[in-house]
C-alpha positions in Angstrom: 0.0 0.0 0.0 1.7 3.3 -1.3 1.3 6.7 0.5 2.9 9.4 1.5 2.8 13.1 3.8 4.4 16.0 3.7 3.5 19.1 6.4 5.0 20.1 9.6 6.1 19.0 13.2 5.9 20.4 16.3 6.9 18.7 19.8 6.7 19.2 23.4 9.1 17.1 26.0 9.5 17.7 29.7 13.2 18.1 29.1 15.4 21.2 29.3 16.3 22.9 26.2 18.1 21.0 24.4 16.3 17.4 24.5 19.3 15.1 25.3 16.7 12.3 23.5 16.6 13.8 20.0 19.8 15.3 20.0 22.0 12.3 20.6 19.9 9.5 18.4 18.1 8.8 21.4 21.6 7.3 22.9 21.4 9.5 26.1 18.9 9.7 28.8 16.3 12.0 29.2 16.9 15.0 31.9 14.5 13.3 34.2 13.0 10.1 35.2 10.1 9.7 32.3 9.9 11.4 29.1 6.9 12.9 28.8 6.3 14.8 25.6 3.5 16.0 22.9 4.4 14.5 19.0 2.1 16.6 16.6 2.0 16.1 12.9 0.0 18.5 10.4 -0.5 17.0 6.9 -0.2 19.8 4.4 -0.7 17.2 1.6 -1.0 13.6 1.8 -2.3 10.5 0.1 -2.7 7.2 1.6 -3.7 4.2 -1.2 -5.5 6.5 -3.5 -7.1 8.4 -0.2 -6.5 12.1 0.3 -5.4 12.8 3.6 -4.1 16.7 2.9 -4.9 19.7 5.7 -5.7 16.6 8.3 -3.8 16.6 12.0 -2.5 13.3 14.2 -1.3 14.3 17.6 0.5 11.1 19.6 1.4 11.8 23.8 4.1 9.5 25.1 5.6 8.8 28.3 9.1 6.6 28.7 11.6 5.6 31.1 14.4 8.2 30.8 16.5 6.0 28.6 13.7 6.4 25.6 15.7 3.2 23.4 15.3 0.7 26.5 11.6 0.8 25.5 8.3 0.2 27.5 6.6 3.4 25.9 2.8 4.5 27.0 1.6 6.4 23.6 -2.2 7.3 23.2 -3.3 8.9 19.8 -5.5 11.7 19.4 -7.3 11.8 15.6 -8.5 15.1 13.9 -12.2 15.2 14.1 -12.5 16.2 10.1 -11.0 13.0 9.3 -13.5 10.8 7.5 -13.7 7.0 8.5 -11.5 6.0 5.7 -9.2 9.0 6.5 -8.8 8.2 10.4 -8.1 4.3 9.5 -5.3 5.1 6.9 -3.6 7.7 9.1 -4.3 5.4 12.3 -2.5 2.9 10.4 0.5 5.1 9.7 0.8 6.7 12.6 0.3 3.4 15.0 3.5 2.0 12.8 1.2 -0.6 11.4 1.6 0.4 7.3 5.4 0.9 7.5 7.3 4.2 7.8 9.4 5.9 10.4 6.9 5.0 13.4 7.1 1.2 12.5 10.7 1.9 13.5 9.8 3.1 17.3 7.0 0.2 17.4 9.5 -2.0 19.0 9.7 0.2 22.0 6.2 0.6 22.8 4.3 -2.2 25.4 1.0 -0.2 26.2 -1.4 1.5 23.6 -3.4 4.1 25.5 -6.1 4.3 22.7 -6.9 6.4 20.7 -9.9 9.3 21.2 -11.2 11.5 18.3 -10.7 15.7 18.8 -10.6 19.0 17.4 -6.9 20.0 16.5 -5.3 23.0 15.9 -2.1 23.6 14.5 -0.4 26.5 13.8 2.7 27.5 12.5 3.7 31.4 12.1 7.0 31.8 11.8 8.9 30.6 14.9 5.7 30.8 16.8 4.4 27.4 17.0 1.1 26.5 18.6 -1.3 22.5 18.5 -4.2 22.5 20.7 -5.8 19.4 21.0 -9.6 20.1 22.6 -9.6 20.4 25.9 -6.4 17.7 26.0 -3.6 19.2 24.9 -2.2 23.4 24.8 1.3 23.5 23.7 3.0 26.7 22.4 6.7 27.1 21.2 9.4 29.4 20.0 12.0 28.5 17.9 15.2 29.0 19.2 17.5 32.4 17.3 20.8 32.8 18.2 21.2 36.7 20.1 24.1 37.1 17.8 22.3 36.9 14.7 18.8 37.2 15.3 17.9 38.0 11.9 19.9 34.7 10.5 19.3 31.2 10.1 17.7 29.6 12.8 20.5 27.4 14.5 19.5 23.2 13.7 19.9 20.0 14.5 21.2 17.4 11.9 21.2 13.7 11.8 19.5 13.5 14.8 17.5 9.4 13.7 14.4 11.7 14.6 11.0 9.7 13.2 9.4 13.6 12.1 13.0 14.6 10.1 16.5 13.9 10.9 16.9 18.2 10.9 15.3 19.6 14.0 15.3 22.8 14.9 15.1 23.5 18.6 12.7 25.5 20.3 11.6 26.6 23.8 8.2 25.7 25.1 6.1 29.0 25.9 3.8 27.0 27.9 2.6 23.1 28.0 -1.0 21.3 29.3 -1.5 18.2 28.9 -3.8 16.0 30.4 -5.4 13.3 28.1 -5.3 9.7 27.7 -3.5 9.0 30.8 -0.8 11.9 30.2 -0.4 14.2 32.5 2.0 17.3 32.9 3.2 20.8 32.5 6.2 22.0 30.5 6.5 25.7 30.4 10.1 26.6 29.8 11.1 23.1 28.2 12.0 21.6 25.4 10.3 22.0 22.4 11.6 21.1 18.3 10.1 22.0 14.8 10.1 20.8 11.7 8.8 20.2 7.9 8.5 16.1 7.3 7.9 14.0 4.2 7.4 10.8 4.7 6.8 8.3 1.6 6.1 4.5 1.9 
């Protein structure tokens, strides 16, 4: 079954700027003992064996031990209400790890499925400003990350980081974080937070 996305990324971790996770391939511990962290996806266009899944949103919430590659995730899945049936089965399929791709990669590591519960979600991306809200579930807002010596410059990156989303990152700091949905639960203001474009093609 062919498909492929292509949009943006935005995450949320309870780690310090910069996550130690994403940066080192996921070979050093987190800052503290779980990972929590918000994985939002916004498909700007996207088709999924002959199904169009363009301008359609998947949000996942994780929690880990602090060494993320030992395994025994928690991840729960929130699905964008517009989705059709067809839509939310294809893109359930993808984003679960099920039809291939760079989840089926971090499937391994995962021992309990929280579910998976249908919401509004918005996502916005304006410039470095970077926003998902996920009903009443989920209100994360970052900033990418400008250097003070050259604020009007490239933003500084991340590269060849084995991230699922893109192996670029950029880094960001988290304006403010609530989460509270499918049995994740925490606050993040001031922590870690990465952007990104992705295409992904199966």
């Amino acid at each position: 079954m062919a498909w492929h996305l292509e949009g943006t990324y935005i995450e949320n971790c309870n780690c310090d700027v910069v996550c130690p996770c994403g940066a080192s391939g996921f070979s050093a511990p987190a800052d503290y003992d779980r990972c929590n962290a918000v994985l939002a996806w916004h498909i700007d266009s996207g088709e999924v064996d002959g199904t169009d899944v363009s301008d359609r949103s998947v949000v996942l919430v994780l929690d880990s031990p602090r060494q993320m590659s030992e395994g025994d995730w928690r991840v729960g899945m929130f699905m964008d209400e517009r989705a059709s049936d067809e839509q939310a089965e294809k893109l359930g399929g993808i984003f679960s790890g099920q039809m291939g791709g760079p989840i089926a990669n971090l499937a391994p590591l995962i021992s309990e499925n929280l579910g998976m519960e249908v919401s509004s979600i918005e996502h916005i991306d304006d410039g470095r400003h970077h926003r998902v809200k996920v009903g009443d579930a989920i209100d994360v807002e970052i900033e990418d990350i400008v250097s003070p010596f050259d604020p009007d410059g490239p933003l500084p990156k991340l590269t060849e980081t084995k991230h699922p989303a893109n192996s670029e990152l950029t880094p960001a700091r988290t304006l403010s974080a609530r989460v509270q949905g499918l049995g994740i639960d925490y606050s993040a203001d001031g922590k870690n937070g990465f952007s990104t474009p992705f295409s992904w093609a199966e």
